[in-house]
C-alpha positions as CSV (number, residue, x, y, z in Angstrom):
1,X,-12.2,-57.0,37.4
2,X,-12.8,-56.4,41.0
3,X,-9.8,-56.9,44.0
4,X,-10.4,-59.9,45.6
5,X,-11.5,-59.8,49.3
6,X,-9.3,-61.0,52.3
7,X,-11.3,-60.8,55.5
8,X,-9.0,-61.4,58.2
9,X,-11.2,-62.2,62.1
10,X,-8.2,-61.9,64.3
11,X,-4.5,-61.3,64.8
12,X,-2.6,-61.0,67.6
13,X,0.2,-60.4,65.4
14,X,2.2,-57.1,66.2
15,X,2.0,-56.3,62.1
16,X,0.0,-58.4,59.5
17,X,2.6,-56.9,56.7
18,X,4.3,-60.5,56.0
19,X,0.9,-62.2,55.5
20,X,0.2,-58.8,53.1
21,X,3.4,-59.1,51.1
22,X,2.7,-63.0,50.6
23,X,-0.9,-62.1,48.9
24,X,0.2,-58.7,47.5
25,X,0.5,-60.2,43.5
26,X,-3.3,-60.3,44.3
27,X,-3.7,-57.1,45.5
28,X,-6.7,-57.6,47.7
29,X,-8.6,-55.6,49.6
30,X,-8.2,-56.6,53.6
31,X,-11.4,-56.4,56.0
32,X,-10.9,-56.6,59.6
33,X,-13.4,-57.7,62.0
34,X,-14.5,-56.1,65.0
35,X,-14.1,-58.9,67.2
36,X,-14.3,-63.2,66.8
37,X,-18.2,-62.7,67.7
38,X,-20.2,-64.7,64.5
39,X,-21.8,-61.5,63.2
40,X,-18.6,-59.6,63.7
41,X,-17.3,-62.3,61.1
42,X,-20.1,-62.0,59.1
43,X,-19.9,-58.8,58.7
44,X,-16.2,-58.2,56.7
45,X,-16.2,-62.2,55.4
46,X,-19.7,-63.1,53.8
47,X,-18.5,-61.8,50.8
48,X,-15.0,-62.4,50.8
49,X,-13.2,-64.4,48.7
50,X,-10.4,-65.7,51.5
51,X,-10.4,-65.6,55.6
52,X,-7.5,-65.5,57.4
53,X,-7.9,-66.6,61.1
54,X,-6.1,-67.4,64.3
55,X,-8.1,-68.4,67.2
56,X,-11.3,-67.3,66.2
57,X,-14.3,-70.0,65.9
58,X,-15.4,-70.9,62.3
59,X,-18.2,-73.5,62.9
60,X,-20.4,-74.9,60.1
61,X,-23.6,-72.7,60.6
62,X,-21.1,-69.4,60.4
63,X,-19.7,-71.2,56.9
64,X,-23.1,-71.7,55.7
65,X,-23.3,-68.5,55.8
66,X,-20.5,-67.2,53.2
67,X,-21.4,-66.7,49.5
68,X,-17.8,-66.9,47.7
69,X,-14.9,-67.7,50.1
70,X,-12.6,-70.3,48.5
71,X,-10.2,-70.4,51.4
72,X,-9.4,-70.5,54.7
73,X,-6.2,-69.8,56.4
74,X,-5.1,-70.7,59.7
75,X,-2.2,-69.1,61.2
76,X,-1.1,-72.0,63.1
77,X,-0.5,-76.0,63.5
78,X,-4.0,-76.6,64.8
79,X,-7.5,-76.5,63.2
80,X,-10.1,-77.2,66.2
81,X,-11.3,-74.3,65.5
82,X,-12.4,-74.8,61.7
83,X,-15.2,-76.9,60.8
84,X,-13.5,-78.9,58.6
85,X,-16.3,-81.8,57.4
86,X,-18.3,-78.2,56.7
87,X,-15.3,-76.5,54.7
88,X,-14.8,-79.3,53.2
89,X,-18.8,-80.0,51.5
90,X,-18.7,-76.1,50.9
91,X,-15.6,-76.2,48.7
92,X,-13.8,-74.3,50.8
93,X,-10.2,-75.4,50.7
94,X,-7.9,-75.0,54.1
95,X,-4.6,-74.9,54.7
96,X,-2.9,-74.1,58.0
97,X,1.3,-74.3,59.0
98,X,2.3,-77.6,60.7
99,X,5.9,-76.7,60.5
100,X,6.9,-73.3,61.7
101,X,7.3,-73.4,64.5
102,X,9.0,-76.6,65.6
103,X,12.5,-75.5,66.6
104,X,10.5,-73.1,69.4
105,X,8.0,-75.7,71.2
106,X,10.8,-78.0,71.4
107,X,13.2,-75.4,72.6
108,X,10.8,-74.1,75.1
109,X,9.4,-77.8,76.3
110,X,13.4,-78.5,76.8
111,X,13.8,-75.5,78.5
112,X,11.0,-76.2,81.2
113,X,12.1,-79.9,81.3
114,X,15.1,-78.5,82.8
115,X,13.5,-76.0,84.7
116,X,11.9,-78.4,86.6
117,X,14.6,-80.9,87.1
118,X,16.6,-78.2,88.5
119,X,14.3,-76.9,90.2
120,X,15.3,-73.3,88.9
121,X,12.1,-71.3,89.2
122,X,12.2,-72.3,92.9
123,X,15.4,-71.6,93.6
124,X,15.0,-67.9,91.6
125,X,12.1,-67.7,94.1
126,X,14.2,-68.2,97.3
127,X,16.5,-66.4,96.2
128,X,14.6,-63.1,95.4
129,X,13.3,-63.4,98.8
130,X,16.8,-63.5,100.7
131,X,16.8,-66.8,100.8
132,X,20.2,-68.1,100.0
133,X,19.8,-72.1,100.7
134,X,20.5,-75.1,99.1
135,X,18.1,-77.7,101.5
136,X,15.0,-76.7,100.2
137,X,16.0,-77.4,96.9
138,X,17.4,-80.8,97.2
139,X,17.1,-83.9,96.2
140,X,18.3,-82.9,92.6
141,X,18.8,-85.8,90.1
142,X,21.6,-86.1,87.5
143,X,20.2,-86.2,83.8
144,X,22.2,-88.6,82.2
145,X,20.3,-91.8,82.5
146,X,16.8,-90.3,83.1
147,X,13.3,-91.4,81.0
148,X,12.1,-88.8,79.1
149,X,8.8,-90.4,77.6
150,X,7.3,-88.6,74.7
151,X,3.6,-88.5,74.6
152,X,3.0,-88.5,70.1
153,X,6.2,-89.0,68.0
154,X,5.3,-86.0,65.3
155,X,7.2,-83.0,64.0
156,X,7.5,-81.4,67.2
157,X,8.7,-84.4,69.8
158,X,11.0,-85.6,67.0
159,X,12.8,-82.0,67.3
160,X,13.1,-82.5,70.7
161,X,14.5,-85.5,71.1
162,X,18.0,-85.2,69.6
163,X,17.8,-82.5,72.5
164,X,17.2,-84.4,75.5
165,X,19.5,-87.2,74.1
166,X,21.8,-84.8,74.2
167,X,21.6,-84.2,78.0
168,X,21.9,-88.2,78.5
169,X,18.1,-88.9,78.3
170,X,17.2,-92.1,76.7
171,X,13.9,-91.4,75.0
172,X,10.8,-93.3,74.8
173,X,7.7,-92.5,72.7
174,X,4.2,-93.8,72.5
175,X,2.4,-93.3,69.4
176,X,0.6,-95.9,66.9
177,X,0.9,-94.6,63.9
178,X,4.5,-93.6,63.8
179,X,6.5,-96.5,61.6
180,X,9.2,-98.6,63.4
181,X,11.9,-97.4,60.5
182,X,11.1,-93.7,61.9
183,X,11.4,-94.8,65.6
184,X,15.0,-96.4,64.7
185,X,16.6,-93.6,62.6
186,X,15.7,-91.2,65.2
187,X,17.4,-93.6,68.3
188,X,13.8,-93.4,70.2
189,X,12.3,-96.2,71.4
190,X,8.4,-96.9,70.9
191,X,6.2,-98.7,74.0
192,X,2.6,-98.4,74.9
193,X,1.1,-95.8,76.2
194,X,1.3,-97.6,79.8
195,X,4.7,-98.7,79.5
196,X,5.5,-95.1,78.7
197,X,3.9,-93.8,81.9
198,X,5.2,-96.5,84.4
199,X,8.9,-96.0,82.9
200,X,9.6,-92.3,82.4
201,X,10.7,-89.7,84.6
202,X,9.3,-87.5,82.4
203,X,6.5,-87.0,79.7
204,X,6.5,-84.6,77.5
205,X,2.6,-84.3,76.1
206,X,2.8,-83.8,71.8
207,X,-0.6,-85.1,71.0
208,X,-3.5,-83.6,68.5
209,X,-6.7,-82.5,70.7
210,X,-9.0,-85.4,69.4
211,X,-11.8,-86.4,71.5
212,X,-10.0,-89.8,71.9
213,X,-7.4,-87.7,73.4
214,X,-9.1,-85.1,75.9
215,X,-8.5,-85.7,79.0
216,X,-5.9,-88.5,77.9
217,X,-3.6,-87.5,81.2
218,X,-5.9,-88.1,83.4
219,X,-6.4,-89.9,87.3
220,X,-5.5,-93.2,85.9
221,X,-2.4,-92.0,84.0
222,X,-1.1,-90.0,86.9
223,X,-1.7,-93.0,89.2
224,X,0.7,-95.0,86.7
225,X,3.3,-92.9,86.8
226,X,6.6,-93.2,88.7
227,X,6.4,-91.4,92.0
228,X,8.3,-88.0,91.8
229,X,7.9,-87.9,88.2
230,X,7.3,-84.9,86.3
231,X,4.9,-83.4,83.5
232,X,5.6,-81.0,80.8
233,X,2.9,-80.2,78.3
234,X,3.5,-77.9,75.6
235,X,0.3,-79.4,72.9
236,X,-3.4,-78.6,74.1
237,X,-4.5,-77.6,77.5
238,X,-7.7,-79.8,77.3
239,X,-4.9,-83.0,76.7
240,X,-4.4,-82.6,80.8
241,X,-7.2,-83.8,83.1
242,X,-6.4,-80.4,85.5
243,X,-8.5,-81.6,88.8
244,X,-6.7,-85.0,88.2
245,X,-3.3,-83.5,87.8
246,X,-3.8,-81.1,91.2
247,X,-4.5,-84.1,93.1
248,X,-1.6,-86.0,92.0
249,X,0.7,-83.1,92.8
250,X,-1.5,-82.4,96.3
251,X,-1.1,-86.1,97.2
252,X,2.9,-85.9,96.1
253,X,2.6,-88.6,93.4
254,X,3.6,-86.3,91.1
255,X,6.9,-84.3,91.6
256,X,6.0,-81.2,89.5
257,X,4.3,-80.0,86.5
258,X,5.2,-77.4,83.5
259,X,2.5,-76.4,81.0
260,X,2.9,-74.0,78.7
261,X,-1.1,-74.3,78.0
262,X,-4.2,-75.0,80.0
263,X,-7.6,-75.8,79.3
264,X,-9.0,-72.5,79.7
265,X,-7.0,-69.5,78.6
266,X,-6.2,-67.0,80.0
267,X,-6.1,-69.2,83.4
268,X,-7.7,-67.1,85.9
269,X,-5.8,-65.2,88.4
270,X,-7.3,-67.8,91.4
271,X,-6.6,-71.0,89.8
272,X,-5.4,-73.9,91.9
273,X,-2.2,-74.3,89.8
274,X,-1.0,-70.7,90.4
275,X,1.3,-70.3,93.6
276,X,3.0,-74.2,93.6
277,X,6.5,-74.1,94.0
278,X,6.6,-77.4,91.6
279,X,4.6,-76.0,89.0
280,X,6.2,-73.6,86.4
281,X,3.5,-71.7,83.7
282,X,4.0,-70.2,81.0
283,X,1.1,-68.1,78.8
284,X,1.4,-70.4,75.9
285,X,4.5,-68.8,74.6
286,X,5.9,-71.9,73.0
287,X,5.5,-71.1,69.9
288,X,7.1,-67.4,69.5
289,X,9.5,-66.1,68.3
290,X,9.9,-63.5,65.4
291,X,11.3,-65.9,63.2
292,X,8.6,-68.1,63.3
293,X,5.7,-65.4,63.6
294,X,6.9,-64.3,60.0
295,X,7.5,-67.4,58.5
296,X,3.7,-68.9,59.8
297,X,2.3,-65.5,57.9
298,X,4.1,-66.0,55.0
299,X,3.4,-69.7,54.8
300,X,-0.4,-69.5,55.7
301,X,-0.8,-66.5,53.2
302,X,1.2,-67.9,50.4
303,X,-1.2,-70.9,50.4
304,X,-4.4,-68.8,50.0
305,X,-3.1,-67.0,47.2
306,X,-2.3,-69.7,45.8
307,X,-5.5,-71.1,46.3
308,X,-7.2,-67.6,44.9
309,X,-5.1,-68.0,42.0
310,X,-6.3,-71.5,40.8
311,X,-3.0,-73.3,42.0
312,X,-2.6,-76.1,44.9
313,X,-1.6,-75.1,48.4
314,X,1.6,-76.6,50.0
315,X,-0.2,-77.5,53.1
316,X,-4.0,-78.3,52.9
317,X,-5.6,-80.0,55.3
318,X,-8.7,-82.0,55.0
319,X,-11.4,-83.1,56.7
């Protein structure tokens, strides 16, 4: 019997050896492709049994295309870039990692939370440059007491906020398909999505790129917001309206922004946001760290050989 075929079309994983020691009872045969082009994928997965992918584009016409596969697994929480409704009338079962790493985005979206209330990158900034002053810096506002409004109540935004309670924050959340009981155990209270904006001195965006949601902060939002308040978004760059949001932090509506991810990556070197004192960026780093990297391989992995072998993944995803 032949070795099934595992064609893997990107990683920008330092090793692929926990994804390989989650399949090895199948002992497959791994193709790599030369690059996230569609023949490049063609090339190692039109026969293969399995595909492996990150950020690599897997639209219907390139499924079509594939003569065995049986799954698909996506290293990550996201699966914009699967055509699911395709996969899905093909046979083709996916399964993807919603929960790995969910102590790290909430870390790192607490971490620029503070970073802009205390203005800390600024001050670093000064400082560096000999400047050893405190009036540029002020006003700084105590935590205890503040809004933090969260923008989607799932795995992610309920992490962190037993977090920002902790600093004093009372919480607020705006998201319609999150159950009342589940608002109540977690202390978090649930308003619309304008209530949300007019009350918090913060939002943190945790929402799923839909096409209801592109754009979702956008001119309108800002407008609503409290003057001086601050943005953190940690979900999808294309969540964030990014002309809109430069204008409300060029007009000083907005006190300062923190994003973690943009609409286009890698943002180019002469974007407008690049160079603001009140805006802290990150290269959408939230997610890392090598606990979570292994434990997304192993998880994505496990599920295709499980699949491969006739059994049910832990975490499918349909269309």
């Amino acid at each position: 019997m032949s070795k099934p075929i595992v064609a893997i079309t990107d990683s920008p994983f330092p090793s692929l050896d926990p994804a390989k020691k989650a399949l090895a009872r199948l002992d497959p045969d791994y193709r790599m492709a030369a690059g996230v082009a569609a023949d490049d994928i063609l090339a190692v997965a039109r026969d293969a049994d399995a595909i492996l992918v990150t950020y690599a584009r897997l639209p219907g016409e390139l499924l079509r295309q594939l003569t065995r596969c049986k799954a698909i697994g996506r290293f990550g929480l996201g699966v914009d870039n699967i055509d699911l409704p395709a996969a899905k009338a093909l046979g083709i079962a996916v399964n993807y990692v919603p929960d790995y790493c969910l102590r790290e985005v909430s870390d790192h979206a607490m971490a620029l939370l503070l970073a802009l209330a205390r203005k800390v990158t600024f001050s670093n900034k000064l400082v560096q440059s000999g400047r050893w002053e405190v009036p540029p810096i002020v006003p700084l506002r105590r935590l205890e007491g503040q809004v933090l409004g969260l923008v989607g109540f799932g795995n992610i935004p309920r992490a962190l906020a037993p977090k920002a309670k902790a600093f004093g924050f009372k919480v607020l959340t705006h998201d319609p398909y999150v159950k009342p009981d589940v608002l109540k155990a977690a202390g978090v209270e649930g308003v619309s999505f304008d209530d949300l904006l007019q009350k918090s001195d913060f939002i943190s965006v945790h929402a799923p790129l839909l096409p209801a949601t592109r754009g979702l902060m956008n001119a309108a939002a800002f407008a609503k917001m409290k003057k001086g308040a601050y943005l953190v978004n940690t979900a999808r760059g294309p969540l964030v309206d990014e002309p809109a949001l430069i204008a409300a932090l060029d007009c000083g509506h907005l006190g300062g922004a923190a994003l973690d991810v943009v609409t286009t990556e890698p943002l180019a070197t002469d974007a407008p946001l690049i160079g603001r004192d009140n805006v802290i960026l990150t290269p959408h780093t939230a997610f890392y760290s090598v606990e979570a990297l292994e434990e997304l391989q192993t998880k994505c992995a496990s599920d295709v050989a499980r699949v491969l072998s006739g059994e049910k993944a832990i975490y499918p995803i349909s269309a």
